[in-house]
C-alpha positions as CSV (number, residue, x, y, z in Angstrom):
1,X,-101.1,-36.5,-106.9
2,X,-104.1,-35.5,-104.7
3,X,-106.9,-38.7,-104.1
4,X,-107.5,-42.0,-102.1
5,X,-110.0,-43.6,-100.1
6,X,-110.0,-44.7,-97.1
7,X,-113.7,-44.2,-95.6
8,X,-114.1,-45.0,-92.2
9,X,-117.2,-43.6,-90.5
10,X,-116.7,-44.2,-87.0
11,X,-114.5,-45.8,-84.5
12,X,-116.3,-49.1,-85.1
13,X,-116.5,-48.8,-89.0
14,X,-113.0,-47.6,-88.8
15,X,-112.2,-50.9,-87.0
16,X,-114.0,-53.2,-89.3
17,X,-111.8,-51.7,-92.0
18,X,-109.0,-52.4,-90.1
19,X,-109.4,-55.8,-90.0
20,X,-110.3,-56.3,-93.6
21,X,-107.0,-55.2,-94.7
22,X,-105.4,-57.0,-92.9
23,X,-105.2,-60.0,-94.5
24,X,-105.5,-62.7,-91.8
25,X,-107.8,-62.8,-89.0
26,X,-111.1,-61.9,-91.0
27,X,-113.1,-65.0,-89.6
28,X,-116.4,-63.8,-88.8
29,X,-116.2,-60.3,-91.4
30,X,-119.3,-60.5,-93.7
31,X,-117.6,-59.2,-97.0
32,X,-121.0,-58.6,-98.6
33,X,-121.1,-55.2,-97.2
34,X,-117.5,-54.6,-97.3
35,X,-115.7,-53.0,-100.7
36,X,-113.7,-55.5,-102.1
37,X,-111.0,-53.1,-103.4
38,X,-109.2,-51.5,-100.0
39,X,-106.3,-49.5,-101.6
40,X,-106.1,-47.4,-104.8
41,X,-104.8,-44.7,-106.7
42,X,-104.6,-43.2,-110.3
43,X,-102.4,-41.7,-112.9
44,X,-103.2,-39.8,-115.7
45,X,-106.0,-41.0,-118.0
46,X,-105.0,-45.0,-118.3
47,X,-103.2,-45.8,-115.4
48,X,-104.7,-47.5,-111.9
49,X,-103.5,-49.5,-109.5
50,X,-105.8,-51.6,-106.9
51,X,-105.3,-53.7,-103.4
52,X,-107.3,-55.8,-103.4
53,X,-108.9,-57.8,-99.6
54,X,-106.5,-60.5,-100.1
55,X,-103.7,-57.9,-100.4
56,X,-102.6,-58.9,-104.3
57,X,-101.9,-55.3,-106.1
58,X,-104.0,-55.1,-109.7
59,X,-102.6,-52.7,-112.2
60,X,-103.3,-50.9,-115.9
61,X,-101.5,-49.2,-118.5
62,X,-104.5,-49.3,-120.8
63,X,-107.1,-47.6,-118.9
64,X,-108.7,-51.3,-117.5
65,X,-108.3,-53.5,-121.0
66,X,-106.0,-55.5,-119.1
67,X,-105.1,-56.0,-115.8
68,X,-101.7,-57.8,-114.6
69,X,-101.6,-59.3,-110.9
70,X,-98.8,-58.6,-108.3
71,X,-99.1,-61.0,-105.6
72,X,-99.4,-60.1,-102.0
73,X,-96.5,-62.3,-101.4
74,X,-94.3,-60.0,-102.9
75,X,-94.1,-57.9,-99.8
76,X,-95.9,-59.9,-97.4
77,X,-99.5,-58.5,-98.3
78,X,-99.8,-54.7,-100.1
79,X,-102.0,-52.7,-97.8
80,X,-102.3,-48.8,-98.7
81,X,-100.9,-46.9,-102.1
82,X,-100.3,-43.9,-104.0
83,X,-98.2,-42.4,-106.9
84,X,-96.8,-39.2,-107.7
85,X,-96.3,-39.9,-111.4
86,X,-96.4,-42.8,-113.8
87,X,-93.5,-44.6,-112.5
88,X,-92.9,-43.9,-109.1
89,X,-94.9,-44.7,-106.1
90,X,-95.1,-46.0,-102.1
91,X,-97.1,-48.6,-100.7
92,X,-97.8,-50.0,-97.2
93,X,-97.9,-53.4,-96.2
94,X,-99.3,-54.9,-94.0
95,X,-96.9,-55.8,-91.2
96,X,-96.2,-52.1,-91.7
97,X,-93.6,-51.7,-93.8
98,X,-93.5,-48.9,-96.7
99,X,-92.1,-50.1,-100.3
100,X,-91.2,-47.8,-103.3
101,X,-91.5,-48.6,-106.8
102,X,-90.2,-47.0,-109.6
103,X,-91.1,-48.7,-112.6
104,X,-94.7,-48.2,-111.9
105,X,-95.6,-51.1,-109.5
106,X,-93.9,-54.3,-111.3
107,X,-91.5,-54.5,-109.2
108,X,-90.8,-53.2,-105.5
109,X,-88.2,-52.5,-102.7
110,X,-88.6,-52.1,-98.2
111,X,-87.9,-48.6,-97.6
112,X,-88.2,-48.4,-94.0
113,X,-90.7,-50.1,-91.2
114,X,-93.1,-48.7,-88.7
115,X,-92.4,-50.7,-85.9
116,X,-95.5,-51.4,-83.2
117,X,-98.9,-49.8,-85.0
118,X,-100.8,-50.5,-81.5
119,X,-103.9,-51.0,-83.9
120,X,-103.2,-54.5,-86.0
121,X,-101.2,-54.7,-88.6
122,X,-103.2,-52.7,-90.9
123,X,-102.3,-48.7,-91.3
124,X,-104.3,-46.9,-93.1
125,X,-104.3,-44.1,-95.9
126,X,-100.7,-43.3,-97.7
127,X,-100.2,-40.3,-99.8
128,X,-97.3,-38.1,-101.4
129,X,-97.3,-35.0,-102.5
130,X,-93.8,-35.1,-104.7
131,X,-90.6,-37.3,-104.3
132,X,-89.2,-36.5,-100.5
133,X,-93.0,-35.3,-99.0
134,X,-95.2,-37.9,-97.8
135,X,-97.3,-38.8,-95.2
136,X,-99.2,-42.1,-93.6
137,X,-102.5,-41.5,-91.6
138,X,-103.2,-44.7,-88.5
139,X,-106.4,-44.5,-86.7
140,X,-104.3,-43.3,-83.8
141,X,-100.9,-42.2,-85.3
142,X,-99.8,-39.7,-88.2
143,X,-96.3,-40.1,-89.8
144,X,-94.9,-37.7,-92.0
145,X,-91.7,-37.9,-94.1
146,X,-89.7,-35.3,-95.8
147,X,-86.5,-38.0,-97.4
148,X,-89.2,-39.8,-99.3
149,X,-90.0,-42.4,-96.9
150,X,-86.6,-43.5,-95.6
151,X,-87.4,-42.0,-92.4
152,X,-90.8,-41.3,-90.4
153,X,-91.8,-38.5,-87.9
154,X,-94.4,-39.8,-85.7
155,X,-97.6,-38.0,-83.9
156,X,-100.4,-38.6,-82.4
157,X,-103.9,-38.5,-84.7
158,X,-105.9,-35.3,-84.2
159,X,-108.8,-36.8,-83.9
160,X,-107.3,-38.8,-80.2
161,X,-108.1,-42.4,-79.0
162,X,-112.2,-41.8,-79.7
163,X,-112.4,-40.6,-83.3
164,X,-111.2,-41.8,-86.7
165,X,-110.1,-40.0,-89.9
166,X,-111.7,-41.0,-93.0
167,X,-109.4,-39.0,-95.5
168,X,-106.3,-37.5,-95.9
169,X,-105.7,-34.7,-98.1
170,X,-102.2,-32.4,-98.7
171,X,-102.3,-29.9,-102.0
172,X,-98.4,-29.5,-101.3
173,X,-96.1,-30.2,-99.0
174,X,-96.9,-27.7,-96.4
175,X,-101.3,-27.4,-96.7
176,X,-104.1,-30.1,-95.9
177,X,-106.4,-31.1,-94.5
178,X,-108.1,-34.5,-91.9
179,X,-111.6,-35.6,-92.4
180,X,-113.4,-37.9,-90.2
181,X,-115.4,-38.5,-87.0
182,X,-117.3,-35.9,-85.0
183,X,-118.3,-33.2,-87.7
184,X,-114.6,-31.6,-87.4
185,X,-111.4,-31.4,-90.2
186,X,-108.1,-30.4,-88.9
187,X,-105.7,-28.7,-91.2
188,X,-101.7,-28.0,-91.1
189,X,-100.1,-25.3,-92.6
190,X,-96.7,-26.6,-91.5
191,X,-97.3,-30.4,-93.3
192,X,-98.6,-31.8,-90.6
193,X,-96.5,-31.3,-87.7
194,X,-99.7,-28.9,-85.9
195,X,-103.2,-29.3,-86.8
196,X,-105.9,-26.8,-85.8
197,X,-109.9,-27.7,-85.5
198,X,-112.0,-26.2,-87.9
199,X,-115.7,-27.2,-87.2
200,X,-118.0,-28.2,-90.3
201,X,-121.2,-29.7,-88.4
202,X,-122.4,-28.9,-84.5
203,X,-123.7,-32.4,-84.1
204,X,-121.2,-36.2,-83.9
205,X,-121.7,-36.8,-88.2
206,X,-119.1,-38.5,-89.3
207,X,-117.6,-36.2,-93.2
208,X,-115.9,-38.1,-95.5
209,X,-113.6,-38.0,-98.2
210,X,-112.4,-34.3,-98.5
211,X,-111.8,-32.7,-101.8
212,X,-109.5,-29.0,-102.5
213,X,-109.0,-27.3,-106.0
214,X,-106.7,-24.9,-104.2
215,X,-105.7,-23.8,-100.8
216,X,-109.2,-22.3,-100.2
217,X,-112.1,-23.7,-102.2
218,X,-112.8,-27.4,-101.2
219,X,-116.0,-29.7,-100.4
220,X,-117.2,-32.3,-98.3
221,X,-119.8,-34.7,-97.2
222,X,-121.7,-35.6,-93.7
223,X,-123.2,-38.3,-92.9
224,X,-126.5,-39.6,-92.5
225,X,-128.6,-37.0,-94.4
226,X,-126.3,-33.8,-93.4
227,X,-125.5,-32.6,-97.2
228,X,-122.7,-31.6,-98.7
229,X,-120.3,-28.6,-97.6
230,X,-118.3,-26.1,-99.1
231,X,-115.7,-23.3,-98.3
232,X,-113.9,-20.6,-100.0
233,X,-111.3,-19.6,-96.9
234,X,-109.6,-22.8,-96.3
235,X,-111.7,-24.6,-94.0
236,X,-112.1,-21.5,-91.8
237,X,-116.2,-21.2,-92.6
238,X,-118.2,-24.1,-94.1
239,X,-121.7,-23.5,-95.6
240,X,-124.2,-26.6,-96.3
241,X,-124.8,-26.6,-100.3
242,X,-127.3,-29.6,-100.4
243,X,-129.4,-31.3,-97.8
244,X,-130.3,-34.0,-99.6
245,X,-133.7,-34.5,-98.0
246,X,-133.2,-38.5,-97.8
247,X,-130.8,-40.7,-95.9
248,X,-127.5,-40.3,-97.8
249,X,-123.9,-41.9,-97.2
250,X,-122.0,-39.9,-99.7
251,X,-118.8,-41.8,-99.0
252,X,-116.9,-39.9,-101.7
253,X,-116.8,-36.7,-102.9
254,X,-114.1,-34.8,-105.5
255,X,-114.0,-31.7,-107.5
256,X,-111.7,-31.2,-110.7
257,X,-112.5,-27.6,-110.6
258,X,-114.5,-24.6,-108.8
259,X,-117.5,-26.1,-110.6
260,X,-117.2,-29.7,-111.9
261,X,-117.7,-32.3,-108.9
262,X,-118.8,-35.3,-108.1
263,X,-120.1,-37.8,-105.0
264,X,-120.7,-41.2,-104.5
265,X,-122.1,-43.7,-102.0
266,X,-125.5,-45.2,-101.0
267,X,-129.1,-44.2,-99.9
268,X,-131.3,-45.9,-97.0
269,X,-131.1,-46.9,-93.5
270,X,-127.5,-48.5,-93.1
271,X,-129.2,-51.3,-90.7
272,X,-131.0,-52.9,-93.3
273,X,-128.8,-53.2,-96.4
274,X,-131.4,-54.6,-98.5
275,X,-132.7,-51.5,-99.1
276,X,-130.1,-49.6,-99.5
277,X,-129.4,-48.1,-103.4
278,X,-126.4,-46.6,-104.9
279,X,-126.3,-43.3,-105.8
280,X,-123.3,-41.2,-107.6
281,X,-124.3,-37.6,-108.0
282,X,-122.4,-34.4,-110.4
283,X,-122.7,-31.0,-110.4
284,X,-121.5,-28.2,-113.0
285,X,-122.2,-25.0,-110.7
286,X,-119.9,-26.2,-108.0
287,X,-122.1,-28.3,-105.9
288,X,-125.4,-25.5,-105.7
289,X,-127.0,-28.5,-107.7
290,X,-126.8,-32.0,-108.5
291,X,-128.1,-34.3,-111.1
292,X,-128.3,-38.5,-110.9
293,X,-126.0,-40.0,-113.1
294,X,-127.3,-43.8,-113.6
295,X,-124.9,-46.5,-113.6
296,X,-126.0,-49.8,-112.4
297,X,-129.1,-49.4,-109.9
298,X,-128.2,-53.5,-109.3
299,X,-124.8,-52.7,-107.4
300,X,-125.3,-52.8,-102.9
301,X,-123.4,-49.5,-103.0
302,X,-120.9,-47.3,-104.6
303,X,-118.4,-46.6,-102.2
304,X,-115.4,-44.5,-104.4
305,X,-115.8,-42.2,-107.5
306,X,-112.6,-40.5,-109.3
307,X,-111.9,-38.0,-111.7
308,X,-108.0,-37.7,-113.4
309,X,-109.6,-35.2,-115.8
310,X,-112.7,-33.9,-116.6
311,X,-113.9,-36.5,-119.3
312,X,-111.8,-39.7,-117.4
313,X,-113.2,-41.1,-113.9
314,X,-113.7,-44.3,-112.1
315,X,-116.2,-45.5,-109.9
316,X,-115.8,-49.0,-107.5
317,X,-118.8,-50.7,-106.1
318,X,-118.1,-54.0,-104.4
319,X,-117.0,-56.4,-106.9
320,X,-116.8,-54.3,-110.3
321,X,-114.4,-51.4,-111.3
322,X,-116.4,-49.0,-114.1
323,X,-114.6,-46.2,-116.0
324,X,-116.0,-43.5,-118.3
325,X,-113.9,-41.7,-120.8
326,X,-116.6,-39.2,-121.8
327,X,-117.4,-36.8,-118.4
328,X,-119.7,-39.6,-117.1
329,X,-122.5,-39.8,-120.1
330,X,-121.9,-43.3,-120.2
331,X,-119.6,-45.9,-117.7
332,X,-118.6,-49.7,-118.6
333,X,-117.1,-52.0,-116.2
334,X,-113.5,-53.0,-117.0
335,X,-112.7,-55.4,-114.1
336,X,-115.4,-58.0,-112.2
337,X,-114.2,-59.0,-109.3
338,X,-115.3,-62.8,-108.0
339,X,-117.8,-62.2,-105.5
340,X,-117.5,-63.0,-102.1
341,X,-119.4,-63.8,-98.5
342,X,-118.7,-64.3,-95.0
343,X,-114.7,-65.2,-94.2
């Protein structure tokens, strides 16, 4: 299973996320610009589980007609998930300890602990690629595991003490790819245990979420107002496909195919969030162009979009979780969130 989110734009975004998932310490963190939804990840066409600030885990069998709550108590506060399959996934908590589930999130079991994360008790993005492969991404560490999550190889972050990664991507055990600060992705060819620098943009734009069909074809997004990017040799060359021509954050991109893609995030000047609109964009020809897709012009920003098959995705704004079963022609909300304000 290849997809989550964890946007973080720059060392200072990248710390206010931080401390949003951590679930204590959030006096003074103005959650009206903040997504309310800080872990997720998705299974076939019905099934999604959410973290939400507080750390409680939200999940659906029935593609969002019902939701069931598993309380943060549980394991002390969920932080970070994935899944591989319907039943079996990994989560992080967050006092850094990674769970396992295998009847699909009802119930769950400490694997192993981190120890010291030098960065609060938040880690960030968790992924696996199959039952032993997995890996954990920590604004200054990378662990990967190869006995699914009993044990943990530690390394330091490509990106050093000065940058942050906003996504994690692995197609198998062995290729993938960090996005993040400074207009570079690193990739591994030997599952993470070397990462080489392959250079997107010149300039310090922060790309986001990065998106592969295969080992060679992938896409993804700088930001402000720097397009959208796409290779065909593995990250070795990237060519601009769109400037957009306005101020952009596209804090999401994926592709289900060489030609069906789509991006989400917000337009307008990120100091004045009052005027910014959200804006979730698709393309058939594989990102040459891209057409609007309304959903709700009253929303502050779409920060995620998701696609388990060409006619199923997901989109989350702030406080509201909107699915569409028919290749986004139309999307209707099937979870509100209560809103919230400063903490």
């Amino acid at each position: 299973m290849i997809g989550m989110l964890a946007t973080r734009m720059t060392a200072l975004s990248m710390a206010l996320l931080t401390l949003s998932i951590m679930g204590c310490e959030r006096e003074g963190v103005d959650r009206n610009y903040m997504p309310q939804i800080e872990g997720k990840a998705f299974y076939g066409a019905k099934r999604a589980w959410l973290i939400n600030w507080q750390g409680d885990l939200l999940r659906t069998e029935d593609a969002g007609d019902s939701w069931e709550t598993i309380p943060a108590g549980i394991v002390g506060g969920f932080d970070q998930i994935t899944f591989i399959d319907e039943r079996i996934g990994w989560a992080t908590t967050i006092d850094g300890r990674v769970v396992r589930t295998t009847d699909a999130g009802r119930t769950w079991v400490s694997i192993s602990a981190l120890g010291d994360t030098t960065w609060g008790p938040g880690l960030g993005q968790i992924g696996f690629v199959d039952e032993k492969h997995g890996w954990i991404v920590h604004p200054l560490f990378f662990w990967r595991t190869e006995d699914g999550g009993t044990t943990w190889e530690q390394s330091p972050s490509p990106y050093g003490p000065k940058g942050s990664v906003a996504y994690c991507l692995f197609i198998n055990p062995k290729v993938g790819w960090l996005s993040g600060s400074g207009g570079s992705i690193y990739s591994t060819q030997d599952g993470g245990k070397t990462w080489q620098e392959q250079t997107v943009v010149q300039q310090d734009r922060g790309l986001s979420e990065v998106t592969f069909v295969n080992s060679l074809v992938g896409w993804v997004a700088a930001s402000p107002n720097d397009g959208i990017y796409h290779t065909e040799d593995g990250g070795k060359t990237w060519l601009v496909l769109r400037d957009p021509g306005k101020i952009f954050y596209l804090h999401s991109v994926q592709f289900t195919s060489r030609t069906d893609g789509w991006a989400a995030g917000n337009e307008g000047e990120v100091s004045k969030p009052s005027n910014r609109k959200p804006i979730v964009l698709h393309t058939t020809d594989g990102g040459e162009n891209w057409e609007r897709v309304k959903v709700a012009q009253d929303e502050p920003f779409i920060h995620y979009v998701h696609f388990t098959d060409k006619a199923t995705g997901w989109l989350l704004s702030r406080d509201n979780i909107y699915r569409t079963d028919d290749s986004g022609n139309t999307w209707h909300i099937v979870l509100r969130l209560p809103p919230v304000g400063k903490q």
